[in-house]
C-alpha positions as CSV (number, residue, x, y, z in Angstrom):
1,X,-17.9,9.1,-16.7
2,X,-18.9,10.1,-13.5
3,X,-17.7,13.4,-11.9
4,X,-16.7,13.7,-8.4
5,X,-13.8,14.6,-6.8
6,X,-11.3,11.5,-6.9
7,X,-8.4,10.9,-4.5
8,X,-5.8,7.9,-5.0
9,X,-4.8,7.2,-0.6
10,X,-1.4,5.5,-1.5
11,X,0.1,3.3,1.2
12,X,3.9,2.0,1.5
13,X,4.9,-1.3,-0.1
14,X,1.5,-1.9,-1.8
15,X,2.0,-1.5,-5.3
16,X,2.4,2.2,-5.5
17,X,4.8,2.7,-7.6
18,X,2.4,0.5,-10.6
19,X,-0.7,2.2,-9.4
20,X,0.9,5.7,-9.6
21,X,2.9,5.5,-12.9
22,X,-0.7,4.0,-14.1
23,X,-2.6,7.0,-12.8
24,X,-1.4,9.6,-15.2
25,X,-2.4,7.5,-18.1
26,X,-5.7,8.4,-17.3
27,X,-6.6,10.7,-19.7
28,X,-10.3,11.0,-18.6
29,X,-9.8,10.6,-14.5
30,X,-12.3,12.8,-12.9
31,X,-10.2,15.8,-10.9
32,X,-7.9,13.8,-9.7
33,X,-5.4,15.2,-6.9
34,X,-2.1,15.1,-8.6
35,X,-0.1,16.0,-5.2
36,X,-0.8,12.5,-4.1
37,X,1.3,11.5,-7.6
38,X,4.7,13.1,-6.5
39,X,7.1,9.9,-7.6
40,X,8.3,7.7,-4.2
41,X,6.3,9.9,-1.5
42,X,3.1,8.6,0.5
43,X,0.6,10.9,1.8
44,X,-2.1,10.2,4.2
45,X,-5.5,13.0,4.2
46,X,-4.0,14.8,6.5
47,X,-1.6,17.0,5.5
48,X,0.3,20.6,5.9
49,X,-2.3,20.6,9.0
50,X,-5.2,20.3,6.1
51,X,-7.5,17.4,6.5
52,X,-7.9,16.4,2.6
53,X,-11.6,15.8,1.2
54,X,-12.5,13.6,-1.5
55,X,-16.0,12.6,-2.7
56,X,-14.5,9.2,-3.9
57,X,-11.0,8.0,-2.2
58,X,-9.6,4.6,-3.3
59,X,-6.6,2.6,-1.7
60,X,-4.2,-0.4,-2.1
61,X,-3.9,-3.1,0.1
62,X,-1.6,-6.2,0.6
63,X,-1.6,-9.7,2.4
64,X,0.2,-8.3,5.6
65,X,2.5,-11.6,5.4
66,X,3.5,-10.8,1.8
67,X,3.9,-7.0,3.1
68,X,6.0,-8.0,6.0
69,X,8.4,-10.2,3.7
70,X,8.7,-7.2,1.5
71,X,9.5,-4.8,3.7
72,X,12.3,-7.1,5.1
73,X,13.7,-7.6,1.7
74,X,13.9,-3.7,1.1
75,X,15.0,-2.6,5.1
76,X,18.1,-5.5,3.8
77,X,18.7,-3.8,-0.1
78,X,19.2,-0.4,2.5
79,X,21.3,-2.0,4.7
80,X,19.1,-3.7,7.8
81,X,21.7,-6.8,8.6
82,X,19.7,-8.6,11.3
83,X,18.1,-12.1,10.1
84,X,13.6,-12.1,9.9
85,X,13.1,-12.8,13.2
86,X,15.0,-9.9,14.6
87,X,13.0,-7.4,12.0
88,X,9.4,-8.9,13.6
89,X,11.1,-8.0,17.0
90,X,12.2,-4.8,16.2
91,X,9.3,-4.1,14.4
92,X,7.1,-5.0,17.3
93,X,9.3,-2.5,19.6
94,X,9.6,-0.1,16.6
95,X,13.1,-0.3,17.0
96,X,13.9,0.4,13.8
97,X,14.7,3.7,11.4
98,X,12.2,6.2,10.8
99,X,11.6,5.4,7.0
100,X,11.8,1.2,8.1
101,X,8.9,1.9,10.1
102,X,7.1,3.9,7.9
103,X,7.1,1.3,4.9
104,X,6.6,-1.3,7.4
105,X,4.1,-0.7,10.0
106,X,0.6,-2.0,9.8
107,X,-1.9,-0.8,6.8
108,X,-4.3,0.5,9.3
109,X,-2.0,3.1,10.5
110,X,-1.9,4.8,7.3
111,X,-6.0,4.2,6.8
112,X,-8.6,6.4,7.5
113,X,-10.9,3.4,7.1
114,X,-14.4,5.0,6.8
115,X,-13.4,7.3,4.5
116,X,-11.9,4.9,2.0
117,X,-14.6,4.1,-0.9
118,X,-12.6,1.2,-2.8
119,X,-10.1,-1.2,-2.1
120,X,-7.5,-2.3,-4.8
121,X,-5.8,-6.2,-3.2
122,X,-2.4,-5.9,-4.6
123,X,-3.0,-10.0,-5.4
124,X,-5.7,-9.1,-7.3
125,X,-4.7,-6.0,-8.9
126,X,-5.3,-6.3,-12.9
127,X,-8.6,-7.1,-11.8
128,X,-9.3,-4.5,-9.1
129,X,-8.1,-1.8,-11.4
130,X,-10.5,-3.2,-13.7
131,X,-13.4,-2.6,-11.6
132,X,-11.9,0.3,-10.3
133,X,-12.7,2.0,-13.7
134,X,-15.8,0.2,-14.3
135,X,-17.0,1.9,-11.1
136,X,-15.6,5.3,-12.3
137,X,-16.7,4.6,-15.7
138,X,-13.7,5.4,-17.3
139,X,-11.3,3.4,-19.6
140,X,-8.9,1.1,-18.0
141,X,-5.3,1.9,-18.4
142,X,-2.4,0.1,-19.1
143,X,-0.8,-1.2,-15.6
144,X,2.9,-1.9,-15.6
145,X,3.8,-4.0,-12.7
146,X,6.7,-2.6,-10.8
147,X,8.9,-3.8,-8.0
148,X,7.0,-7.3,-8.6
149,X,7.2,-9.8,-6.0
150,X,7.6,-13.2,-7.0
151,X,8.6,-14.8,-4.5
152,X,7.7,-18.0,-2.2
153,X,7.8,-16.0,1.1
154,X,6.6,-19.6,3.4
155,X,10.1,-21.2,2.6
156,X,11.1,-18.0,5.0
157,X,8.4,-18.5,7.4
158,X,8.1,-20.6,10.8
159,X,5.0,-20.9,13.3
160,X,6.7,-18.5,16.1
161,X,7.6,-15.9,13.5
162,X,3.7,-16.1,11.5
163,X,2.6,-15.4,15.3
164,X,4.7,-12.9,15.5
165,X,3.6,-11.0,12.0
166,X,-0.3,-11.7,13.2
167,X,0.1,-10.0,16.2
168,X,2.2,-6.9,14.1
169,X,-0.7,-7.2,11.8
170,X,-3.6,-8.1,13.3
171,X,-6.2,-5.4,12.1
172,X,-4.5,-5.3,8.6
173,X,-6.0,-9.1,8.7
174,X,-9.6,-8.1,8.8
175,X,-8.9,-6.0,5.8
């Protein structure tokens, strides 16, 4: 196992909640920062005025269409009644609540990209977690899929709004 100082950067509506249930089942992780565990809160480094500092930081990512879709189909469980196209507007004018924005705004917000050592793709995650620990040399644990998208999210999707969630997105793309 290598020893370093480990950090988990978790970022809104990609795979999170699997990724941080899975964390503790690390019985070997090397010093990992637990405060970055606390159930249904994101933290970026900077925090409490304290820039954080890791040796080795590792992150989640998502395919920003399947991320926009998602964060639609929550903002409407908590009550957001405008159809798609009004959420990439409102998005786009960030005309929307505080925590909507938060779980949906762009992946590169939340990033402090050069300091991020490993990327986990959420459509690739059994995988990535694999190599993950192969990296860390550590054993894999078991990864419980929560909150699992399924679904066919192009049935929803239409030239002018895909412009719409590129242009919302467009760093997250080069991901």
């Amino acid at each position: 196992m290598k020893s370093f100082k480990t950090g988990f950067m978790s970022l809104p509506k990609n795979a999170h909640t699997s990724i941080s249930q899975m964390l503790p089942q690390f019985n070997n992780f090397p010093n990992f920062q637990h405060e970055w565990l606390e159930k249904g809160k994101h933290f970026c480094l900077e925090r409490d005025g304290e820039t954080k500092s890791y040796d080795f930081l590792f992150t989640s990512i998502r395919n920003p269409y399947d991320r926009f879709f998602s964060s639609y189909n929550e903002g409407r469980r908590y009550g957001y009644n405008k159809d798609i196209d009004a959420f990439a507007n409102d998005l786009m004018q960030n005309n929307l609540s505080h925590t909507q924005l938060w779980h949906s705004q762009p992946q590169t917000m939340h990033l402090i990209l050069p300091n991020i050592d490993f990327f986990i793709r959420t459509d690739n995650l059994d995988k990535d977690i694999r190599d993950l620990c192969d990296l860390l040399e550590i054993e894999k644990p078991k990864l419980i899929h929560k909150n699992n998208s399924t679904k066919d999210y192009s049935k929803n999707s239409n030239d002018i709004l895909n412009s719409k969630i590129h242009k919302i997105f467009e760093k997250d793309f080069d991901l």
